[in-house]
Structure formats: C-alpha cells, structure tokens
VEXDREN-2710 file (C-alpha; in Angstrom, 1 decimal):
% VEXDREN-2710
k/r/px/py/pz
1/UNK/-10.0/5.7/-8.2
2/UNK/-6.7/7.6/-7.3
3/UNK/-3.7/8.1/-8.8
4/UNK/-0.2/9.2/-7.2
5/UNK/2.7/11.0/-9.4
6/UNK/5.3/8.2/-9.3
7/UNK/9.0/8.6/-11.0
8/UNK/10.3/6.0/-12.6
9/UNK/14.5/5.3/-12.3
10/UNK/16.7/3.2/-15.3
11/UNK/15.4/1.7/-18.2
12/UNK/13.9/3.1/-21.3
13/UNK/11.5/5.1/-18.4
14/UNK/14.5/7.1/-16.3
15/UNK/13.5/10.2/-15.3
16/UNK/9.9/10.1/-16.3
17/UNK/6.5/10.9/-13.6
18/UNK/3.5/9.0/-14.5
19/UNK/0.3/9.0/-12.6
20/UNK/0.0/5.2/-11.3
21/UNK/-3.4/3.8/-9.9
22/UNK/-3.4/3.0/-6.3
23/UNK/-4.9/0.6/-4.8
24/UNK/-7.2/-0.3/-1.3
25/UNK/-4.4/0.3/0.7
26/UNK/-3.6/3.8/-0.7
27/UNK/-0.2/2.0/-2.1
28/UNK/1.0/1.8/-6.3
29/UNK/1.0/-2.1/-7.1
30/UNK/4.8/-4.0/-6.0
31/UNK/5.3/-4.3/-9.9
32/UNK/5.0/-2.6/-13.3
33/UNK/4.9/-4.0/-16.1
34/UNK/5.4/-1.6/-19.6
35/UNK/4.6/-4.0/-22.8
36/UNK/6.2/-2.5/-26.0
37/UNK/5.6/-3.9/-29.3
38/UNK/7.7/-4.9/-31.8
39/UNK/7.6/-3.8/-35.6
40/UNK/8.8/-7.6/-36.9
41/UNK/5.5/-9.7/-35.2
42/UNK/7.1/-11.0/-32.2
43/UNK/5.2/-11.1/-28.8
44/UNK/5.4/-7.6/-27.3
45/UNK/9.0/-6.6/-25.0
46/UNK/7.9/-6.3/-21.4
47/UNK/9.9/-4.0/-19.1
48/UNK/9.5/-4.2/-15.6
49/UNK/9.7/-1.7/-12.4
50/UNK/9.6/-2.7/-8.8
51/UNK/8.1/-0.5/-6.4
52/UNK/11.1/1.0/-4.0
53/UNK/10.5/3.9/-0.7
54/UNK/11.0/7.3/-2.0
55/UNK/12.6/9.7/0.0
56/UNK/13.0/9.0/3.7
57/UNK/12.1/11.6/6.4
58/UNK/13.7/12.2/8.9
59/UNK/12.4/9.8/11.2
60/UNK/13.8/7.0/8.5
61/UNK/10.4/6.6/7.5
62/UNK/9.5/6.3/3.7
63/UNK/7.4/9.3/1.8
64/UNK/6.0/8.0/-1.4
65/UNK/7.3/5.4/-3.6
66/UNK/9.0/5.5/-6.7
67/UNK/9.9/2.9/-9.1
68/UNK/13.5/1.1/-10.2
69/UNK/13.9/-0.6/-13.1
70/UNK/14.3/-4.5/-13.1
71/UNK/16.8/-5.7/-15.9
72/UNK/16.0/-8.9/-15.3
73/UNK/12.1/-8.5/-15.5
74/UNK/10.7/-11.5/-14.2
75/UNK/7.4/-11.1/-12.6
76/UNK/6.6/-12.0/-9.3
77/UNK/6.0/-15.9/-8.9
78/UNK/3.2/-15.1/-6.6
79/UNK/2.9/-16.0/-2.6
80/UNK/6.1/-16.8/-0.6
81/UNK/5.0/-19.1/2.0
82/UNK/7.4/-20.0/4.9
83/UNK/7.9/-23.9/3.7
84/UNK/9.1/-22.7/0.5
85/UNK/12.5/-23.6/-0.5
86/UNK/13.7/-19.8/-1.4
87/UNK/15.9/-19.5/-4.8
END
C-alpha cells in the first residue's frame, strides 16, 4: 500500500508529519482518529482530525491534503442522503 507525508494542524498533533495510508482513490481517509490511553482505567481519549486541501496552486486547485484538528471529535455518522433532515 502507499503512504503520503501528511501534517497535522491543532491539537496535541500541531506541527507533526506522519505517513498516512491511502486508499483506492490515491486519497488519506476523510477522518483520523488518534486513541490515547489513560493511566486511571477509563476507556482510551480519542482525538480526531478531518482531512482539509493543502496548499492551493495557482489554478485554485488543491495539492495534497493535510489534517485540522476537530475539538469536538465526533465521528462521521455515516451516509448523508438527500431526505435527511441535516443537523
């Protein structure tokens, strides 16, 4: 499989480059989820990133992808179909 140097921006991952897995499409997955463990027993912290457009070219088109943390960090709540009522 291949892998593409991504940055990550905020959170505890700011200014890091990690080699993320891409997938058929040649593109790094629309989320990221980063599950750190906790010393007292609880269920694991999980910190999320959403995939954003690089840097844009000249021709306003994206060149690679980095990703921005979500404070927030709920994960996607899967398809968005057109009869949905959108929150």
């Amino acid at each position: 499989m291949r892998s593409e140097n991504t940055p990550f921006v905020g959170g505890p991952l700011d200014g890091r480059v990690l080699p993320v897995l891409l997938g058929a499409t040649g593109q790094p997955p629309k989320t990221y989820e980063i599950p750190v463990p906790n010393d007292d027993g609880r269920p694991p912290t999980l910190y999320l990133y959403r995939r954003a457009p690089g840097r844009v070219g000249r021709l306003g088109l994206p060149s690679g992808w980095k990703y921005e943390y979500d404070p927030e960090g709920k994960p996607p709540g899967g398809p968005k179909w057109p009869w949905q009522k959108r929150s």
